[in-house]
C-alpha positions in Angstrom: -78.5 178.3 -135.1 -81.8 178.6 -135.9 -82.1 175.9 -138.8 -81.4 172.8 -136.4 -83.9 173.8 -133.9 -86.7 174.2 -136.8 -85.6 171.2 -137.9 -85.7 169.3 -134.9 -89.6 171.1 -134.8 -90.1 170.1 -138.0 -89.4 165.9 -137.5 -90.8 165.9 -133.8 -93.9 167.4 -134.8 -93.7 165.0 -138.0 -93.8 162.6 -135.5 -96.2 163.3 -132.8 -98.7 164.5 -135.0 -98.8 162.1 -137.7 -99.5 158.9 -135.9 -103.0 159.8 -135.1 -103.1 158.2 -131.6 -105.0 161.5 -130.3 -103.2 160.8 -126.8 -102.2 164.7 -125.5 -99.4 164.9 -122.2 -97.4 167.7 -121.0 -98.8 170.5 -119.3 -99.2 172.8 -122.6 -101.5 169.6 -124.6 -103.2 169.6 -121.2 -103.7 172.9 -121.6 -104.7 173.0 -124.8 -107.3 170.2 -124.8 -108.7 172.1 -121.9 -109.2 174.7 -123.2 -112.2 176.3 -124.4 -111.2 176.9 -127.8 -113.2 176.1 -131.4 -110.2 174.7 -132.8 -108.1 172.9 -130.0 -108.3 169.3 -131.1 -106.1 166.3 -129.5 -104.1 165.9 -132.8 -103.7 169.6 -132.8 -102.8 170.0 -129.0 -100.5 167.0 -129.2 -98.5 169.1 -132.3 -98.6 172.1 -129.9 -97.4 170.2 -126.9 -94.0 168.5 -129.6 -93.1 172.1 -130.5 -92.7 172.7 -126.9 -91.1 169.8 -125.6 -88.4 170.8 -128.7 -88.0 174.5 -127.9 -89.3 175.2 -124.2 -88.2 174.1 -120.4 -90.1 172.5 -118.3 -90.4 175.4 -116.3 -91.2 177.4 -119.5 -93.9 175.1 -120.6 -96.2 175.4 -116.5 -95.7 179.1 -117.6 -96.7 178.7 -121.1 -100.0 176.5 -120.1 -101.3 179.0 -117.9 -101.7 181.9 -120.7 -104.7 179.1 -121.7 -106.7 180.0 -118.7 -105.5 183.3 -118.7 -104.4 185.0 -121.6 -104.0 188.1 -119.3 -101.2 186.5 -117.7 -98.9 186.6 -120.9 -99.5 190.6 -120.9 -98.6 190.8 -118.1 -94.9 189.3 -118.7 -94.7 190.9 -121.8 -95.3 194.0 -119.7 -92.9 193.3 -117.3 -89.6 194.9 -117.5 -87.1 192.3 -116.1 -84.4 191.0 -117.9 -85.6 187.7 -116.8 -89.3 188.6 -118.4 -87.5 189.7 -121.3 -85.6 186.7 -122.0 -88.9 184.4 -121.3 -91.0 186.2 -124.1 -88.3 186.2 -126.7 -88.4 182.2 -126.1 -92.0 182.3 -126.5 -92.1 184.0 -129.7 -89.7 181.3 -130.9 -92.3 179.0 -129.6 -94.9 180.3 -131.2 -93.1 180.4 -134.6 -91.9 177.2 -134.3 -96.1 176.0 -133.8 -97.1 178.2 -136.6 -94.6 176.5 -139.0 -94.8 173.0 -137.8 -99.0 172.9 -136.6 -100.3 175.4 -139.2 
């Protein structure tokens, strides 16, 4: 099951990266170009921001872009011991797999 969905990462993040257009949307790009990070870029942000659209919710991503601000805040879910946290981190570690792979 995995294969398709690094697949689909693969060609979306072909796609939204390689044009070169340096326009960033969703609320984890946002997040990203806000940032106060050395190496958030626009090209790299808008990679970041195609990962998620493939693998994450809506809902997932607002959760995803705060961790930018506050990187506290993903502790504290990873902390948390809910089912509901639980199943939340384990897509974001698929996340951020899937950004490693296709953003470098």
């Amino acid at each position: 099951m995995k294969r398709p969905i690094v697949g689909l990462v693969c060609l979306v993040s072909v796609a939204a990266c390689g044009g070169g257009g340096g326009g960033v949307s969703g609320p984890v790009g946002a997040a990203c170009v806000e940032s106060d990070r050395d190496a958030a870029n626009p090209q790299l942000c808008a990679c970041i921001q195609s990962v998620a659209d493939a693998t994450l919710s809506n809902s997932d991503q607002r959760r995803v872009a705060t961790f930018f601000e506050d990187p506290e805040r993903a502790q504290e879910i990873r902390a948390s011991d809910t089912a509901f946290a639980d199943a939340f981190w384990d897509r974001y570690l698929d996340f951020i797999g899937a950004t490693r792979s296709a953003c470098g």
